[in-house]
Steps between C-alpha positions, in 0.01 A plus 500: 500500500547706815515881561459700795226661340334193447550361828362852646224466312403208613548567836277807427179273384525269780536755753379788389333629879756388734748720661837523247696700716466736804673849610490653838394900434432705791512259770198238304574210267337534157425201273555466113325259327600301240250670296605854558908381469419410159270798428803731588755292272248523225560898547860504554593263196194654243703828583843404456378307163357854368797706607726276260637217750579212234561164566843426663535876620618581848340642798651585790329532874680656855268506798458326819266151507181632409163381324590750234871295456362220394170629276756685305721169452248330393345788281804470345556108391113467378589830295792239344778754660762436769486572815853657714536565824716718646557509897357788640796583711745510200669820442420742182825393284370090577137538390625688212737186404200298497293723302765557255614131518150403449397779255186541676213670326308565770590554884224439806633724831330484849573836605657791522832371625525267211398806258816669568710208459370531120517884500880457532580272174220590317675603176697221483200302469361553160293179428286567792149674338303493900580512865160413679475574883300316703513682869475869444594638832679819470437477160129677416665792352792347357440498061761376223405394190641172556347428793115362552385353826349155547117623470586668190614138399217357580237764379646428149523153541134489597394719159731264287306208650141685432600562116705136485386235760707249359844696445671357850347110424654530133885599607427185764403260264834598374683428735762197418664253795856577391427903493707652763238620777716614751874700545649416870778729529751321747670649766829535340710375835794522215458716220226679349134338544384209196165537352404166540196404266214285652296343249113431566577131469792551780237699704174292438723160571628671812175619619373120519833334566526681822184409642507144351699370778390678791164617376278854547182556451250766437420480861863629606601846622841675433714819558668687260765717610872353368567727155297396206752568223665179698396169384451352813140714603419488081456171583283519804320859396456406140587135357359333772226750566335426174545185467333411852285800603570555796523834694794704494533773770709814467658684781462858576878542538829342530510532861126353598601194374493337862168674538335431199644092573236486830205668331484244194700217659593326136415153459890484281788713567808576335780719579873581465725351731591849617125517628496126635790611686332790634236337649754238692664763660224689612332220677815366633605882646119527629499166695859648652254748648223295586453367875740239649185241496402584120793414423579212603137419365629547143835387509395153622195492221749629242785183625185270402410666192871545425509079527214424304601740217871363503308165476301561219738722273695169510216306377498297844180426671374677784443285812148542603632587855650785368214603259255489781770769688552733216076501472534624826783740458327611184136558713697712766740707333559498098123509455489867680781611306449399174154690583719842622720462185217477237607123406136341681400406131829420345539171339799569287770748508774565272835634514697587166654719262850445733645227714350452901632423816429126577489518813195821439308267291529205763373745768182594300474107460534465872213758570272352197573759276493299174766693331688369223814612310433538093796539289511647150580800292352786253594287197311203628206719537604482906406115594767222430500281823259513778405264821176331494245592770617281805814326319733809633861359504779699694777687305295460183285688277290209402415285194520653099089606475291251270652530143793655574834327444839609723862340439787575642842628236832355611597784638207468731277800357120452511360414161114559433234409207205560517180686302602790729790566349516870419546561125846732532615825601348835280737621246772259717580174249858466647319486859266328369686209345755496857169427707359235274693227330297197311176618609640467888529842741801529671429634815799640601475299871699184594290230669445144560202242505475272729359140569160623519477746197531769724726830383719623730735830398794576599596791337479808214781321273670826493486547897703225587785557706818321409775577822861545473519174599286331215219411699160574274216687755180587499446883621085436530512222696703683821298796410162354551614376812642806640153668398257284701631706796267799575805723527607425182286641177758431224855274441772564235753247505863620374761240406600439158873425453538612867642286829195518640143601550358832606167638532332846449174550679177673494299525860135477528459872646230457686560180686831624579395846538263323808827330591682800589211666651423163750899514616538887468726534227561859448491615119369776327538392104451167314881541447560526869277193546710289316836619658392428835707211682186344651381523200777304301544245772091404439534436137874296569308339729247380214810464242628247748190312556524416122858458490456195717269335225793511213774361409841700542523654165132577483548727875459874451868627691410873500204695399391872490163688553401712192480865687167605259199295385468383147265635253394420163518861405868474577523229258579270787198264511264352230134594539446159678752566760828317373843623545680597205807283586711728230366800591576478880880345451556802307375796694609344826824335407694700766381340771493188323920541465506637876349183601777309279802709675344492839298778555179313490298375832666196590 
């Protein structure tokens, strides 16, 4: 019988002096052992225990990745509660549906930013007994009765320890498999977010599934910087951290990331496809700068890597003429750059949580980037299909993981069982009994399995595009495409019930931004920037380059550059970067219709 406080435990014995986790503070790296992660837990969960947290209650956490994040989290689940998080860059009246939704007794803060988010709905919250802040910057003076910082937490932890020693170990023991351990709010791209309620045998299952086919081991290094109320860095910063051991390192801020990347160099990666993207672009606008000599250098190593990848992600053996060139190309160029993008050390890399670019993941192939596409959801505790360490096949998101059984409905949506399976949406049985039918999850995605046993999707089930003409497309696959160009940062594909297809499009600022600067395109606004002719004629330049890969229904006839950026506050985005596909058809349907009664940019 399996718990994540059992598990942690564990972990905690064997390892007790190695480094748990790491956080860069003042420009030095400081370890946390095993020992001292557990120490801390002890503390949080003792506390929580004496200030009435019963088993099944709530607890909600906002912050930024952080040591602290994931002590509380688990403080919470050995204390037999359940653990919520809420993104930190949700507005006030969203953290207060999940507190409500949740009816959260207790509420963990990083700061004062996240403070006044709770200031604003406090009455409305009247099953909360504690708020407990954990960075206290601009807040020394700051007193409420409701209110107690982190060291408070602690210091009475500590004393309910000294009088009980055994209080924490008791409510573990306690702990059942089927207890709910975890609430993963999703991202709500229709509707109001689902609680969706991860059991410890859906989290401890997960936590060795993942690493059963592509192992870890205590020996590994990670970074933790996607959003930890998202299941797909619970299972890197948390499942998989205690069931392995390794190290998990936290960034100092969103935007050191690419910093932070060198200084560790992580022996696995993962990433959204956003970021995957991001790093594509960058090198490819970098070598457009680079000496006429350089490159040539890299283009001809990356045509040989670019072979031997195609090669191999068709399961076809490599000639041993070309292996001997790639070792070559691989000596002289990727080597140095893998070493200037903090990848030296990585032997896996994952992409997830939304569809990729084939033709991205084929480039990281090509410059030995081992990066694979993983393909799951919240309610299968993140992990459904994933490719197998050097079996990478193009266009697909690899083989079901061991145990885990996909089919495919008649109308072509992705079926999953598995042990992962989440066990429903909170307070949600209609939801709940939509999602999963005869003990199988409907995923909500159409897909297909081919000869191999490999997944490959084709589409949200509700995305699909069905033309005036009849003709059934998929919006995701031209999208991905149009996105592998470093202009391009996002796609939405417009066409249901219409004569044909158009496109709306988001531009990677800065690698357009450089762009206009290189050619001296005058603008003086982000607006202006994506009015200017030069400007449109690039990106139909890039529109056309994919146009010639379709077929004639599937070709983008007119498209239009979004004049502002997209942000999550705005309700535009999810927290891990996807377009909401009904949000943006509704607040920019004018130029959607201007582009169907020819005002668009033909």
């Amino acid at each position: 019988m399996e718990t994540s406080p059992k598990i942690f435990r564990e972990t905690v014995k064997k390892y007790g002096g190695h480094v748990a986790m790491r956080k860069k503070e003042f420009g030095l790296w400081h370890d946390i052992s095993w020992d001292e992660f557990y120490r801390i837990v002890r503390y949080v969960g003792s506390a929580l225990i004496s200030m009435g947290l019963q088993k099944g209650d709530c607890v909600s956490i906002i912050g930024d990745n952080c040591p602290e994040w994931v002590i509380i989290d688990m403080g919470i689940q050995c204390a037999a509660g359940v653990a919520v998080g809420v993104y930190a860059t949700n507005a006030s009246p969203q953290v207060e549906y999940v507190i409500r939704n949740s009816e959260s007794k207790f509420f963990f803060v990083e700061n004062e930013e996240q403070l006044d988010k709770w200031l604003n709905f406090r009455d409305n919250v009247p099953l909360l007994k504690k708020v407990i802040v954990w960075d206290l910057e601009g807040l020394r003076h700051f007193k409420d009765p409701m209110v107690m910082t982190y060291d408070e937490l602690l210091e009475v932890g500590k004393q309910v320890v000294e009088r009980e020693p055994d209080i924490l170990e008791k409510r573990m023991d306690n702990v059942e498999t089927e207890d709910v351990a975890m609430l993963i709010y999703t991202s709500g791209t229709t509707g109001p977010p689902k609680g969706a309620m991860l059991s410890h045998r859906n989290m401890t299952w997960m936590g060795r599934a993942i690493t059963t086919d592509n192992p870890m081991y205590d020996t590994d290094e990670v970074i933790s910087f996607l959003p930890l109320c998202h299941v797909f860095e619970q299972l890197f910063s948390v499942l998989g951290h205690i069931t392995h051991a390794y190290t998990v390192n936290f960034i100092e801020s969103p935007d050191t990331v690419a910093d932070n990347m060198i200084e560790i160099s992580p022996t696995v990666g993962y990433a959204v496809p956003r970021i995957w993207e991001k790093y594509y672009s960058t090198i490819t606008i970098k070598m457009s700068d680079a000496t006429w000599f350089k490159r040539i250098v890299f283009y001809v190593a990356l045509n040989i890597g670019q072979k031997r990848a195609t090669l191999k992600m068709h399961f076809k053996n490599v000639p041993a003429h070309l292996e001997a060139l790639y070792r070559l190309a691989y000596f002289a160029v990727f080597r140095k750059l893998k070493e200037r993008l903090g990848f030296d050390r990585m032997r896996m890399a994952y992409s997830g949580a939304a569809p990729i670019s084939p033709d991205v993941l084929h480039f990281f192939q090509s410059i030995g980037v081992n990066l694979v596409e993983g393909y799951g959801q919240t309610e299968g505790t993140g992990v459904t299909c994933v490719s197998r360490m050097g079996r990478v096949k193009f266009g697909t998101v690899g083989p079901p993981l061991t145990g885990t059984e996909v089919r495919i409905a008649e109308d072509g949506e992705i079926l999953v069982r598995s042990p992962s399976v989440f066990k429903g949406y909170f307070k949600n049985p209609e939801a709940t009994a939509e999602t999963i039918k005869d003990g199988w999850l409907h995923s909500g995605d159409v897909g297909e399995i081919d000869e191999d046993g490999y997944l490959k999707i084709t589409d949200r089930k509700k995305d699909i595009i069905i033309t005036a003409g009849g003709k059934n497309i998929t919006p995701q696959y031209i999208e991905n495409k149009l996105k592998f160009s470093p202009y391009i940062n996002d796609a939405v594909v417009i066409g249901d019930r219409r004569k044909y297809l158009v496109c709306l499009i988001m531009i990677d600022e800065d690698n357009v931004v450089k762009y206009a600067q290189d050619n001296k395109i005058q603008f003086s606004t982000y607006k202006d920037l994506t009015r200017a002719p030069e400007i449109i004629k690039r990106i139909q330049g890039e529109v056309d380059k994919v146009n010639e890969t379709l077929s004639q229904v599937e070709k983008v006839k007119k498209f239009t550059i979004l004049p502002k950026k997209l942000y999550e506050e705005d309700g535009e985005v999810t927290p891990t970067m996807k377009v909401k596909r009904k949000y943006v058809n509704q607040a920019f349907s004018d130029l959607i219709e201007g582009m169907y009664k020819g005002k668009g940019i033909d």
